[in-house]
C-alpha positions in Angstrom: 126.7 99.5 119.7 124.8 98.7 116.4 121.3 98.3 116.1 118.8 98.3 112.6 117.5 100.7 110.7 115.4 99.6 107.3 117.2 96.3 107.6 120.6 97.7 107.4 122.8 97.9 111.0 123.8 101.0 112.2 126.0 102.8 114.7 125.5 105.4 117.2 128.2 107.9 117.7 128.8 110.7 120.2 130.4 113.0 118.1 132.3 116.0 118.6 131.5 119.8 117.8 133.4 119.8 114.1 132.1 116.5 113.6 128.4 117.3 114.2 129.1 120.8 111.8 129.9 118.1 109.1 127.1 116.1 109.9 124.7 119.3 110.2 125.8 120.6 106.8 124.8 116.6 105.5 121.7 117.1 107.3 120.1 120.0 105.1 120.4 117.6 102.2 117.4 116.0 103.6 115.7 117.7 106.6 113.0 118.5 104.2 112.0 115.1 103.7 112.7 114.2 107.4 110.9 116.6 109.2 107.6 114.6 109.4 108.5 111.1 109.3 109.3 108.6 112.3 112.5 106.3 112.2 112.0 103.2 110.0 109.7 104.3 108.3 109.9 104.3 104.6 111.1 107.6 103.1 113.7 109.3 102.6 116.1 108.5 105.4 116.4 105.0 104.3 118.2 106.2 101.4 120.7 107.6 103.8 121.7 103.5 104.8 123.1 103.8 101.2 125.8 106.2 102.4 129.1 105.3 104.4 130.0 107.8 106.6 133.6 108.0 108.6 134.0 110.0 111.6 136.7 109.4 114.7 134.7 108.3 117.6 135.6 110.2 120.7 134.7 107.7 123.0 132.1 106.7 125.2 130.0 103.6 126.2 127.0 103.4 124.3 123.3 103.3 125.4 121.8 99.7 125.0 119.8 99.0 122.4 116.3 99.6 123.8 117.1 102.8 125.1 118.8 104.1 121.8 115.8 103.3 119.9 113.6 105.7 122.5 116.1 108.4 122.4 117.0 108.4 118.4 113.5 107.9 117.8 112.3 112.0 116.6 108.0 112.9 117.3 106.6 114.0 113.9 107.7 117.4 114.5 111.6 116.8 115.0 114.2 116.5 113.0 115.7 112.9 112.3 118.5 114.3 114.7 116.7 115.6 117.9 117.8 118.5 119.3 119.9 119.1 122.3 117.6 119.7 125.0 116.0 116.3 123.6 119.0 114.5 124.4 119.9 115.8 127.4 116.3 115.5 128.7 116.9 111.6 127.7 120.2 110.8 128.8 119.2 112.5 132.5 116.8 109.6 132.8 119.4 106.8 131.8 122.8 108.5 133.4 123.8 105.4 134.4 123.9 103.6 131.2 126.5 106.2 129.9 130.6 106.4 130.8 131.9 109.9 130.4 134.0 110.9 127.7 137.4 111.3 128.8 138.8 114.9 128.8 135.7 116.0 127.9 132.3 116.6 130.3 129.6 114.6 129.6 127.6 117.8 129.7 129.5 119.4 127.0 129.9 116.3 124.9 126.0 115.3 124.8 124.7 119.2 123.8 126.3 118.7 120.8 123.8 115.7 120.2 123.7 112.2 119.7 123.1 110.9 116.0 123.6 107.5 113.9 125.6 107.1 111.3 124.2 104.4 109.0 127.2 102.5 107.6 127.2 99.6 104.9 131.0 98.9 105.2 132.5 95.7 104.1 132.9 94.9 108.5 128.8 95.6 108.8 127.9 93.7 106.0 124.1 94.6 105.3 121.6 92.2 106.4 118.4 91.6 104.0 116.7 89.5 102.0 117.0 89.1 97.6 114.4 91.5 96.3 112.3 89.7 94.1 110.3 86.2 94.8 111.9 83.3 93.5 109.2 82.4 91.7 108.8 85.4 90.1 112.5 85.3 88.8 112.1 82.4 87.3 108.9 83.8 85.6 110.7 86.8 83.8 113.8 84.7 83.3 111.2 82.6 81.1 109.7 85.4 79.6 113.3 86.6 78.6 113.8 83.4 77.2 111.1 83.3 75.1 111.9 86.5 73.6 115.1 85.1 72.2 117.4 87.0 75.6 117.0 90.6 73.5 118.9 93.5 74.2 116.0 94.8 76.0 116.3 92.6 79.1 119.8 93.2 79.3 119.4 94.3 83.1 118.3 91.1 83.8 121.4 89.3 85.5 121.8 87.4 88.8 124.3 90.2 90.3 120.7 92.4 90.3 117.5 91.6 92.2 114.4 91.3 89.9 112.9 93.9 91.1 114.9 96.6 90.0 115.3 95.0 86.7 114.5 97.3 83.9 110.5 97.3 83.0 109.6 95.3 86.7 108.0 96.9 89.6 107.5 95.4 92.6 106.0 98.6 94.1 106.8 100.7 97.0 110.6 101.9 97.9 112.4 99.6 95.8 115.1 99.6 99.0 112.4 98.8 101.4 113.4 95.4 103.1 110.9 94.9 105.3 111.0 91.4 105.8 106.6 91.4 106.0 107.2 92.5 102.1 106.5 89.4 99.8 108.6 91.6 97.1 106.1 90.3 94.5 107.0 91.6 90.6 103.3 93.8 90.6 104.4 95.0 87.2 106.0 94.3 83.9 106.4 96.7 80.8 108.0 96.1 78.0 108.2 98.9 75.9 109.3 100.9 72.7 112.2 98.2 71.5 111.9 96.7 67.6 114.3 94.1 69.0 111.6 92.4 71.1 109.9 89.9 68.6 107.6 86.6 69.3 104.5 86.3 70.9 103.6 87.1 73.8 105.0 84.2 76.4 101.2 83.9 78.3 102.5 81.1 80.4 105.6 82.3 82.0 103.4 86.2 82.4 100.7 83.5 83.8 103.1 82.5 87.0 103.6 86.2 87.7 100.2 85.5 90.3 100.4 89.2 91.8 100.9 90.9 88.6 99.0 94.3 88.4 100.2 96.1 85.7 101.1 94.6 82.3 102.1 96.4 79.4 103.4 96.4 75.8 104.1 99.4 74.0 105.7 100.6 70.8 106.9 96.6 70.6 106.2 95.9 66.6 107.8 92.7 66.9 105.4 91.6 69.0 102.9 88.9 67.2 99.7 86.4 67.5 97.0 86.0 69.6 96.3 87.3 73.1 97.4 84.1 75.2 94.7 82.0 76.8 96.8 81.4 79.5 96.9 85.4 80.6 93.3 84.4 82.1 95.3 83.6 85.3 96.0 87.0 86.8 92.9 88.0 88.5 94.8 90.6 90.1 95.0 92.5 86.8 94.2 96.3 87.2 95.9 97.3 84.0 96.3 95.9 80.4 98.2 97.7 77.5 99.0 96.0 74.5 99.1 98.8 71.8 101.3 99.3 68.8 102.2 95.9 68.2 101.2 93.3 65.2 99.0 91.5 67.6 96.2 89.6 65.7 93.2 87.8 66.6 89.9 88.2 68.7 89.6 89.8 71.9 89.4 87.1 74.1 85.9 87.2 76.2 88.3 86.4 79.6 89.6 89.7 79.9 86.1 90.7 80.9 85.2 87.5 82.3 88.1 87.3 84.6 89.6 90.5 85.4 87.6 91.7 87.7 90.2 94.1 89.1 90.5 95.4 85.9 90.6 99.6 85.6 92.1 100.2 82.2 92.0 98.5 78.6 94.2 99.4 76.0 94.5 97.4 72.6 94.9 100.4 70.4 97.4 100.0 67.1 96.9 96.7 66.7 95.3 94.3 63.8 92.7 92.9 66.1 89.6 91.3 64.6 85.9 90.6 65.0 83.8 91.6 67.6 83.7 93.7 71.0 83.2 91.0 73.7 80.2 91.9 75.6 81.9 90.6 78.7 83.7 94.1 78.6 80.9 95.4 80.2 81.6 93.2 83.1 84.2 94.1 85.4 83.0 96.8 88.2 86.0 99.3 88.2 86.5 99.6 84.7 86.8 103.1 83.5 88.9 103.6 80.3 88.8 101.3 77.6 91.0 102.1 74.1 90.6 99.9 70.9 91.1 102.1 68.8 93.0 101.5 65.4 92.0 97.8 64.8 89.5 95.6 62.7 87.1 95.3 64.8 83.3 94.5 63.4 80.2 94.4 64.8 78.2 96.4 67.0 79.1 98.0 70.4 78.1 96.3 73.3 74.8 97.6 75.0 76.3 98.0 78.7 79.8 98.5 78.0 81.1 101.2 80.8 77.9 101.4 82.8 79.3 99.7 86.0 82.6 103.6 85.6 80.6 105.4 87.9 81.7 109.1 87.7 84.2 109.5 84.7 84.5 107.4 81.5 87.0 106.6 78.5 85.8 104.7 75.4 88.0 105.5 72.2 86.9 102.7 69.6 87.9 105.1 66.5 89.4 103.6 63.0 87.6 100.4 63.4 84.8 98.9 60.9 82.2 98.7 63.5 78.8 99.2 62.6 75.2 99.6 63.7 73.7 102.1 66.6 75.3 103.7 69.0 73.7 102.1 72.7 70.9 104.0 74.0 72.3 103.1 77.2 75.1 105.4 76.7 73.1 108.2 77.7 73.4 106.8 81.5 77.3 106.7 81.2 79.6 109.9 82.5 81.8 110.1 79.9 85.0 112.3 80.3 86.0 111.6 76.5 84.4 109.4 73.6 86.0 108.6 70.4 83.3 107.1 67.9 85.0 108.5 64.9 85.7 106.8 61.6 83.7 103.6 62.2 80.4 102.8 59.8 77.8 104.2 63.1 74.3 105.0 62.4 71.3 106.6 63.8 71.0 109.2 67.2 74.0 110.5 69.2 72.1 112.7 71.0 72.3 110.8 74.6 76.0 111.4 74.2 75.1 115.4 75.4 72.7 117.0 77.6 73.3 119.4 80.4 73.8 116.1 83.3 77.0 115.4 81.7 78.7 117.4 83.7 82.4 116.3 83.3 82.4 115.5 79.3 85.2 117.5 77.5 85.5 115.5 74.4 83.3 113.8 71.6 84.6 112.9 68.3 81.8 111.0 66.1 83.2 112.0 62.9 83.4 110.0 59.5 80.2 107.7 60.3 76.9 107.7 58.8 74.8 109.3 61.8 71.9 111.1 61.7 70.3 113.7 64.2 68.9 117.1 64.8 71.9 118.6 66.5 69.4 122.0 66.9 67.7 120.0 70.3 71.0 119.4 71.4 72.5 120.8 75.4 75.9 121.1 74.8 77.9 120.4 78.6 79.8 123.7 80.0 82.7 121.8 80.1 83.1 120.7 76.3 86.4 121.1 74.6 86.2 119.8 71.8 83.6 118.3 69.3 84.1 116.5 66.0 81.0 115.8 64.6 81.6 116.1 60.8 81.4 113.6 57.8 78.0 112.8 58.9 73.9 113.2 58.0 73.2 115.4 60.9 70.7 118.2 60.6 69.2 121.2 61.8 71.1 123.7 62.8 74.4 124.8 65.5 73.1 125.8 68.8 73.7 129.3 69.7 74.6 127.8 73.0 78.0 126.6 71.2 79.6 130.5 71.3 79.2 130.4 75.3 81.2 127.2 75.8 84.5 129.1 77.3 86.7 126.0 77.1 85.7 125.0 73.0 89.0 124.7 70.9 88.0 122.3 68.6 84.7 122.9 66.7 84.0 120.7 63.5 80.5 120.6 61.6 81.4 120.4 58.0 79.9 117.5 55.4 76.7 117.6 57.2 73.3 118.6 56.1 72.8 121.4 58.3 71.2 124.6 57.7 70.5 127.8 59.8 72.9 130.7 60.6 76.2 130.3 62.6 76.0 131.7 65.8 78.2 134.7 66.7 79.6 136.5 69.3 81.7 134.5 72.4 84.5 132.0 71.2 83.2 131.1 67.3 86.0 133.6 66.2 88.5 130.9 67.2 87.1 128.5 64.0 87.3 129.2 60.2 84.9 128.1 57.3 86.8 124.7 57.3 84.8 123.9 60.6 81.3 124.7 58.8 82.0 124.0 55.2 79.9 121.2 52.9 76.8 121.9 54.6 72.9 122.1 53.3 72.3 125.8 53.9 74.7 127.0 56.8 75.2 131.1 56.3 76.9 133.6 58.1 80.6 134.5 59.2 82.4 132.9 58.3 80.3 131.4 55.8 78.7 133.3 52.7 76.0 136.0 54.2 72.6 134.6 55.0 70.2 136.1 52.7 
């Protein structure tokens, strides 16, 4: 009798004692797993539909269909195989849907229990439908095409479904056949391959409509502008395009369109002129990295006031210039990286004893200009870059309490004042303090 089981058919034997040993002994590979999960779900059993299992059937009539799926079917605290007083319990109810074994008693045969054996022989041919959307297929096919069919796509044949082509996701169990599933590509990467080289094909990526996740990394080969046509995918939650000889603008769209969008990443590139405002836009954006470019201008006024608890801005080795956004002061940053840009003026919103969850602020290499004396440095800060600077006044003795400091840096400032002792500040040498105004003290000449 065969029924289904994660779109596969299956067959329920009654097996005998040395056959269920076997079959027990299989079992441990995966009871773990299989403890807390119903049939048909997706987990780890549906792996086992991979596996082709031979025993000798002893013989007996099987249950029907309906009343197999009651009695295979384990509560979250079974096994996948229920246990004998499960079966038995069962079977009482349907006695008449079973023949007894011959030369065995029924009694004897069912306490050694009643299990499936998922099977994908050649005479139960699977039953399921091609993992990827066809329209989809024809997208990456296109987007192979346009990079010139490189050794990097060489997964992607017609003997394998799309989705488990290499650098496509179409998330979940990449075995689940479910046949609600859409098995929409949710995610392309193409990454770390000097073989890949063109521009980026924006309208084949364009008819991937579900796409989630797109990403180029470590792809040098990889030229021109960010394509217009990428404005399409709305459903964008994450864009990486970093180490690549991309050129141009930021296009405006990305904050203009992607409204979904969580993550930015543009770093390593040669990008040029200004930060779009419309960054500032979309709701859920928390982590933005454009770093390593030649970007000009200022930086926005609102950009990553809408990240709500934690925050990502790293816009270092850029040419950007004027004040850093008052507005900044509002924004829970987890990390900033201001460093090596041509910033003037305060950076004192950046700290205070409200930012609760900021471990890292490098500002070094600009032209800012402060009294770091007034500052509250958070609990919580690891590390702090703040040299190649103007800033004055002097190191807060609050800085030798801060537990989880490893990086310290002060020098090429105009600071004066002693440097505070005691707590962590053994962990940094003069090179931290060095090429100030007047700071003294260990590890600096003596303060006279």
């Amino acid at each position: 009798m065969s029924s289904f089981f994660c779109g596969y058919p299956f067959q329920v034997l009654l097996l005998d004692a040395q056959q269920f040993a076997v079959l027990l002994l299989m079992n441990r590979i995966v009871e773990g797993r299989s403890r807390t999960r119903h049939l048909g779900q997706e987990d780890t059993n549906c792996r086992m539909r991979r596996l082709i299992v031979l025993f000798k059937a002893v013989g007996a009539k099987l249950l029907p269909s309906e009343q197999l799926a009651n009695l295979i079917t384990p509560s979250p605290s079974t096994y996948i195989y229920p246990h004998t007083h499960i079966v038995q319990d069962k079977l009482r109810q349907n006695r008449s849907e079973v023949e007894m074994v011959r030369a065995i008693g029924p009694l004897l045969l069912l306490a050694h229990v009643l299990v499936f054996v998922v099977s994908i022989a050649a005479a139960a041919a699977p039953v399921r439908r091609p993992r990827c959307d066809a329209g989809d297929r024809a997208a990456l096919l296109a987007v192979k095409a346009a990079f010139n069919n490189a050794s990097y796509f060489q997964s992607w044949t017609p003997d394998i479904a799309c989705c488990h082509w290499y650098g496509v996701d179409c998330g979940g169990d990449d075995y689940d056949y479910d046949p609600t599933d859409g098995d929409r590509v949710l995610s392309l990467a193409i990454i770390r391959d000097d073989n890949v080289t063109g521009g980026i094909p924006g309208d084949a990526i364009a008819r991937l409509t579900r796409l989630q996740e797109l990403m180029f990394f470590k792809v040098p080969g990889v030229t021109g502008p960010i394509p217009a046509a990428l404005a399409t995918l709305t459903a964008l939650r994450e864009l990486t395009i970093s180490r690549t000889a991309l050129s141009g603008s930021i296009p405006s769209f990305i904050g203009d369109k992607f409204t979904a969008l969580q993550s930015l990443d543009l770093s390593f590139n040669s990008l040029t002129g200004a930060i779009p405002a419309s960054l500032a836009k979309p709701p859920k954006l928390i982590s933005i990295d454009l770093s390593r470019n030649q970007l000009t201008g200022s930086i926005p006024r609102l950009l990553l006031s809408k990240a709500g608890q934690q925050a990502f801005l790293t816009l270092s080795h850029n040419n950007l210039s004027g004040r850093i956004p008052a507005a900044f002061g509002a924004v829970n940053f987890v990390q900033i990286d201001l460093s090596r840009n041509q910033l003037t003026g305060d950076a004192s919103m950046l700290f205070g004893s409200g930012k609760k969850e900021l471990g890292s602020v490098y500002l070094s290499r600009n032209a800012l200009s402060f009294d770091m004396s007034e500052l509250r440095l958070p609990e919580r800060l690891s590390f702090l870059d703040v040299s190649h600077n103007a800033i004055r006044g002097g190191i807060p003795a609050q800085v030798a309490n801060l537990s989880n400091l490893q990086l310290l840096n002060v020098s090429y400032n105009r600071m004066c004042g002693e440097v505070p002792t005691g707590g962590n500040m053994a962990r940094f040498d003069a090179y931290c303090f060095q090429h100030n105004k007047c700071l003294c003290g260990a590890p600096l000449a003596a303060c006279h």
